[in-house]
C-alpha positions in Angstrom: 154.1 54.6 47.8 156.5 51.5 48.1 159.2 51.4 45.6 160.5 48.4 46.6 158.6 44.6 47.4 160.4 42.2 49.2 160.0 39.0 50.3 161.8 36.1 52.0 162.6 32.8 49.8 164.5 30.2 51.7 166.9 32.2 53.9 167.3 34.8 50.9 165.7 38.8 51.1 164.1 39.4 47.4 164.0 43.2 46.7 162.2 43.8 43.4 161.5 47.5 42.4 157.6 48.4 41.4 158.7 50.8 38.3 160.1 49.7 35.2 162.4 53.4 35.1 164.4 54.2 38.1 165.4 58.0 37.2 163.7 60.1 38.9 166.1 61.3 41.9 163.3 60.9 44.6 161.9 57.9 43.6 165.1 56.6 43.8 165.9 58.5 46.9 162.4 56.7 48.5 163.4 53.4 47.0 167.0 53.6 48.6 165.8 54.1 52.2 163.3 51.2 52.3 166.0 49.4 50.8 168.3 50.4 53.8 165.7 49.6 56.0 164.8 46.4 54.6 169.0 45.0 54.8 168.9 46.5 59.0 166.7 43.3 59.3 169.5 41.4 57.9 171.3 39.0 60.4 175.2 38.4 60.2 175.8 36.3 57.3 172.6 37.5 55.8 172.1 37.0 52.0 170.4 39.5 49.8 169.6 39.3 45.9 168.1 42.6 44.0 165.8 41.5 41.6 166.1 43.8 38.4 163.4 42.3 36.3 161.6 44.7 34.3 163.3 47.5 34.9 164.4 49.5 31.7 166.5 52.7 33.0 168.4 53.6 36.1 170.2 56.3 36.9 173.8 56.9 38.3 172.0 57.6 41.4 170.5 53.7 41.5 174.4 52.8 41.2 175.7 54.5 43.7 172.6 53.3 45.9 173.7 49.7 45.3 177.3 50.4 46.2 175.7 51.2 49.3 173.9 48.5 49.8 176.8 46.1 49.0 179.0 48.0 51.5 175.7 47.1 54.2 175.8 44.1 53.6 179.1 43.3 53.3 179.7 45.0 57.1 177.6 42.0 58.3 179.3 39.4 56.1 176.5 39.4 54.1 176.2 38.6 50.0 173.9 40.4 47.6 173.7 39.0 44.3 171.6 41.2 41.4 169.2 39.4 39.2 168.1 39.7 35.4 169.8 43.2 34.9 168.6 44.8 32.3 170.8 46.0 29.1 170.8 49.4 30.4 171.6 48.4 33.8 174.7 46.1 32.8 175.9 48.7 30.0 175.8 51.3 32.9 177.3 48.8 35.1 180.0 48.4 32.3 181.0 51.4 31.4 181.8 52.8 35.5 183.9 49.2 35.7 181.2 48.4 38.8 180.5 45.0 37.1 183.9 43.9 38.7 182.3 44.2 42.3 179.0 43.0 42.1 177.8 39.6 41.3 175.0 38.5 38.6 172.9 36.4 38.1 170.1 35.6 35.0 167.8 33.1 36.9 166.3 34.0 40.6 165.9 30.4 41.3 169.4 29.5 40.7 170.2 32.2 43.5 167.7 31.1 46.4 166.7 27.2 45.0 162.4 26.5 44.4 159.7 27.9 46.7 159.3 26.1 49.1 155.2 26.1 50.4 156.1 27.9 53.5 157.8 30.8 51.9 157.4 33.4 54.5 155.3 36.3 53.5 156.5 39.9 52.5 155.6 40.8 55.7 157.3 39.0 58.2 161.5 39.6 58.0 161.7 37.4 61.0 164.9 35.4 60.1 165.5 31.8 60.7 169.0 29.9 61.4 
């Protein structure tokens, strides 16, 4: 079962996650290596934005998995931004001081612009200059 969709939106990787609770340690496990998987695609300069939208809970686990992910990235001079976090997700966020090293962001289309009709599918991660 994917945990994770993704798509590419004009030069930006979308990851959303399919369940609204992010808790359970191998869910979350699962979810982190297609995640990891996903951001290997990446090329140098790469940009990245993790869509929290609907979910409710996380767990420390889903923290430390995006401190991973930011460290990824960031080896290919990359940028990840994190969309619509939750209450939970910022308080969580908050309370470890990790909102200082990430960077938010309440509207997706602020991040990567309007769709443009040739949006490439969730399938193809071929990357354009």
């Amino acid at each position: 079962m994917s945990h994770v969709k993704h798509e590419v939106v004009n030069h930006w990787l979308v990851l959303r996650f399919t369940s609204d609770r992010l808790t359970d340690p191998i869910t979350v496990a699962d979810a982190g290596e297609q995640l990891t998987k996903l951001v290997n695609t990446l090329p140098e300069r790469g940009r990245v934005v993790v869509n929290f939208t609907g979910v409710e809970f996380v767990s420390s686990q889903v923290i430390g998995m995006m401190l991973g992910l930011r460290d990824q990235i960031a080896r290919k001079h990359g940028t990840l931004v994190l969309c619509k976090p939750g209450k939970h997700v910022m308080d969580v966020m908050k309370i470890t001081r990790l909102d200082r090293h990430f960077t938010f962001s309440d509207s997706l289309s602020d991040i990567v612009g309007k769709r443009k009709a040739s949006a490439r599918a969730a399938n193809d991660l071929e990357w354009m200059d």
